[in-house]
N, C-alpha and C positions, 0 to 999 in steps of 0.2 A: 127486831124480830126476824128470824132467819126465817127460809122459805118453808123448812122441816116442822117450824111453830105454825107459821099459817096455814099448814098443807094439814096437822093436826087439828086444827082450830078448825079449819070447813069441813072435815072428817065429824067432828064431834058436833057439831053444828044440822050435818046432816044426818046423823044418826039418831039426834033428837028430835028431830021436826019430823025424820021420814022423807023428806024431797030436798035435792039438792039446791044450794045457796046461787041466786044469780049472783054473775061477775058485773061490776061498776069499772067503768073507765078511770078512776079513781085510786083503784086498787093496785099497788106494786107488780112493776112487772119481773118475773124470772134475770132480769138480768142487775137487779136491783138489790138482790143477794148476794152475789159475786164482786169480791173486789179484785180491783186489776192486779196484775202482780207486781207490781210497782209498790204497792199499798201492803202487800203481805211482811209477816216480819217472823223468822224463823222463833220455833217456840223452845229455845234451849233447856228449860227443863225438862219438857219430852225428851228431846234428845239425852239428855243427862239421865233421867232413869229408865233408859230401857233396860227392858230386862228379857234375854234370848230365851225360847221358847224352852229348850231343854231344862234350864232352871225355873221357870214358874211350873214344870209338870213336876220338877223334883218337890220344888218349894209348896207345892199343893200335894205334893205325897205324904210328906213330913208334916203338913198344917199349918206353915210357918206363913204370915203375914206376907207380903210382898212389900212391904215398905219399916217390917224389924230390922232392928241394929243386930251387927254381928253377936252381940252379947245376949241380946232376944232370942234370934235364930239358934244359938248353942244351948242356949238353955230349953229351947223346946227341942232339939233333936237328941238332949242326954235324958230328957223325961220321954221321949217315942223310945229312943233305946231302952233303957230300961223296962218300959212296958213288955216290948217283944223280945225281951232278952229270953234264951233256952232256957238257962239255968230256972227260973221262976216257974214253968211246966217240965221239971225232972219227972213230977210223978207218972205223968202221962205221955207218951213214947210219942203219940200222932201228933198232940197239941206241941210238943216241944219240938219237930221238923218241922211244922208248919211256921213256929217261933222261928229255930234258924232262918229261914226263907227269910222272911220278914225281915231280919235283923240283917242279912247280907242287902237285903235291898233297899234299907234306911242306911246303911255304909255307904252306899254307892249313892247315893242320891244326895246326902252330906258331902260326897267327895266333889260332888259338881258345886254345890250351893258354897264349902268353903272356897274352893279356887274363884268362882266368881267374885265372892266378898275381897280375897287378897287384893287378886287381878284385875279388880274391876271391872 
């Protein structure tokens, strides 16, 4: 149990009684959470999927999962394209500028999400 669980756990404890829990000699001490660094072991998959800030704001513009395959991710940024595509609001002059915006700004945010996919 990390410190975070039992700090929850007398939070919730005290919430429902109304007065707070006494402490027992018993009870784990703060430093009982903490392992030395000796003990610590780098977590490579963290490492392996990060993902830079600038592409999870693209990849949450687009909709796109943070953990789709390239084949996922192109397939939902060719269905946002076409959604805000111009051509599809010809009739209406405001809707169809508002379109292009859109659409320049699902380009650009596909240009960061593919170079990341290539580049890793």
């Amino acid at each position: 149990m990390t410190m975070y669980d039992r700090l929850g756990a007398l939070l919730s404890e005290a919430l429902e009684t109304g007065e707070l829990p006494k402490t027992n000699e018993d009870s784990p001490s703060p430093s009982d959470f903490f392992e030395s660094p000796a003990q610590e072991k780098p977590d490579y998959q963290v490492i392996k999927n990060f993902i830079p800030e600038q592409v999870k704001s693209a990849l949450a513009f687009i909709q796109i999962p943070e953990n789709a395959s390239y084949e996922e991710a192109k397939k939902i940024y060719r269905e946002k394209l076409m959604y805000y595509h111009p051509d599809r609001r010809a009739d209406n002059p405001v809707l169809q500028k508002v379109a292009k915006e859109k659409t320049e700004k699902v380009l650009k945010a596909w240009q960061i999400i593919e170079n990341w996919y290539k580049n890793g």
